[in-house]
N, C-alpha and C positions, 0 to 999 in steps of 0.2 A: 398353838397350831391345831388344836384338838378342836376347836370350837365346832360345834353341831351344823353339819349343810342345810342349808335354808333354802327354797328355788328361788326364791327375790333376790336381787342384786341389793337392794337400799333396805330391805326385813334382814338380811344376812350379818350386816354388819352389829360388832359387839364392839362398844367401848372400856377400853381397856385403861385407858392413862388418859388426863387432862390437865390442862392449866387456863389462865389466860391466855398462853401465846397457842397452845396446839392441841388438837384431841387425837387419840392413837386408837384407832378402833381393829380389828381382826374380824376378814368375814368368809365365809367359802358358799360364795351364791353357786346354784345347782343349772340357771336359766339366764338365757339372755337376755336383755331389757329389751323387749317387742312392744309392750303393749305402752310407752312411757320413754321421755327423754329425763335427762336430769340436769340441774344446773343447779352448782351450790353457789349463793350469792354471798356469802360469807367469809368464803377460804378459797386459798390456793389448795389443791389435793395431790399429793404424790400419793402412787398406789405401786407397793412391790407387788411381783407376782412371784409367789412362791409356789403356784402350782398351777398348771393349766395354760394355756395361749388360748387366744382370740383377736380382737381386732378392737381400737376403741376409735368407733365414729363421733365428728364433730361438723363444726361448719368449716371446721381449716382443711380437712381432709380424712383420711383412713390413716390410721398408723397399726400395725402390726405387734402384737406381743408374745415374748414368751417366759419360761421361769427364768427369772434371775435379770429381770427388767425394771426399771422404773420407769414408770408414767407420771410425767407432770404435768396438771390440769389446771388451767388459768379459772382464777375466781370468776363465774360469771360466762363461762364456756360452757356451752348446750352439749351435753352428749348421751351414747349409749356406748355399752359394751355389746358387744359379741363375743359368744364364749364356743368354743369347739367342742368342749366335752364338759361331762358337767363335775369331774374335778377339781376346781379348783378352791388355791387358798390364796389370800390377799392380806397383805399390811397398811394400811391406808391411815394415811397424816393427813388431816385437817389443818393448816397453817393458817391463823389468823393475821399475817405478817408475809411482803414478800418472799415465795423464794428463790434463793438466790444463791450462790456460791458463796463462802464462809473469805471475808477478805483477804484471809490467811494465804488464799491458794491462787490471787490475784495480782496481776503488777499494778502499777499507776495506772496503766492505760485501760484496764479492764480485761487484758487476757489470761489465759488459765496459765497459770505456769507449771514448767514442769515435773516443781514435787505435788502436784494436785493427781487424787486417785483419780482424773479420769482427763479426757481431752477433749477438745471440740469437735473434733473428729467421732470420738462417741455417742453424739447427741443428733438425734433422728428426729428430722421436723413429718407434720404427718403429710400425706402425698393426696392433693386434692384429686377429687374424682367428678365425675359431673353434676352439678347443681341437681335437684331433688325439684323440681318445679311439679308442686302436688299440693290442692286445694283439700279442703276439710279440715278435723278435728283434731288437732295434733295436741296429747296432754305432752305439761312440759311441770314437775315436781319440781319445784324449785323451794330449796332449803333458804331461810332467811328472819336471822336473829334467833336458830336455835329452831325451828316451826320450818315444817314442808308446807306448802301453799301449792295447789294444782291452779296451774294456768293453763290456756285454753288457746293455741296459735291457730289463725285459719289457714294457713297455709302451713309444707311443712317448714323446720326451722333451719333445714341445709339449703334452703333457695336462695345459693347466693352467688353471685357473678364467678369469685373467684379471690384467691388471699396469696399473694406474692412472697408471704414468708418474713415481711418486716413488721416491725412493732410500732 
């Protein structure tokens, strides 16, 4: 919890624990990712917020955060955060593996049953907002095999029609 505030969202982050299946890093970025999107082509990311709200932009929509949230980020999902004040602290899982509910908490049919700690009802898809239709230089950091690689989109990377919510 202590770890030193960094202004970078992706310089902030410190690794903590690894394996093959998952890295466990702790960061308390000071700034919101303005200048850069990000996309880890590697992993699924869940990110606790243990400190601070904000807002994490994607191409699926806006979702809103605050302490005592998880954010689940699909491998290969472009985004930024938005941060409101620049306290914050963060637990962030790297999953090399999907994630997914532990089967333990599931019936045959795929739903949450009801000794699982949470419900479907708890789970907040993000709320599309209007396409970004904007030309130029858009960097997009993308993690992959371990290596950031800056990519270069000429358009920005939420120019997009619209995501109905299904997989």
């Amino acid at each position: 919890y202590k770890v030193k505030p960094v202004a970078d969202y992706l310089e902030s982050r410190v690794i903590v624990l690894f394996n093959n299946d998952c890295q466990i890093s702790v960061a308390a970025p000071q700034e919101s990712m303005t200048d850069y999107f990000y996309k880890n082509a590697d992993a699924d990311e869940v990110i606790f917020i243990h400190e601070g709200t904000g807002k994490l932009k994607t191409q699926y929509g806006e979702l809103p955060f605050k302490y005592g949230d998880y954010i689940v980020i699909p491998r290969g999902a472009i985004y930024q955060i938005e941060f409101e004040t620049k306290e914050n602290r963060l637990l962030i899982t790297e999953s090399f593996g999907p994630i997914q509910p532990p089967k333990r908490y599931l019936s045959k049919y795929g739903q949450l049953m009801e000794h699982a700690p949470y419900c479907e009802r708890d789970i907040q898809k993000p709320q599309f907002v209007d396409a970004i239709d904007e030309a130029g230089e858009f960097l997009i950091k993308t993690k992959k095999k371990g290596q950031e690689y800056p990519i270069y989109y000429a358009h920005h990377p939420f120019d997009v029609v619209g995501w109905d919510g299904q997989e």
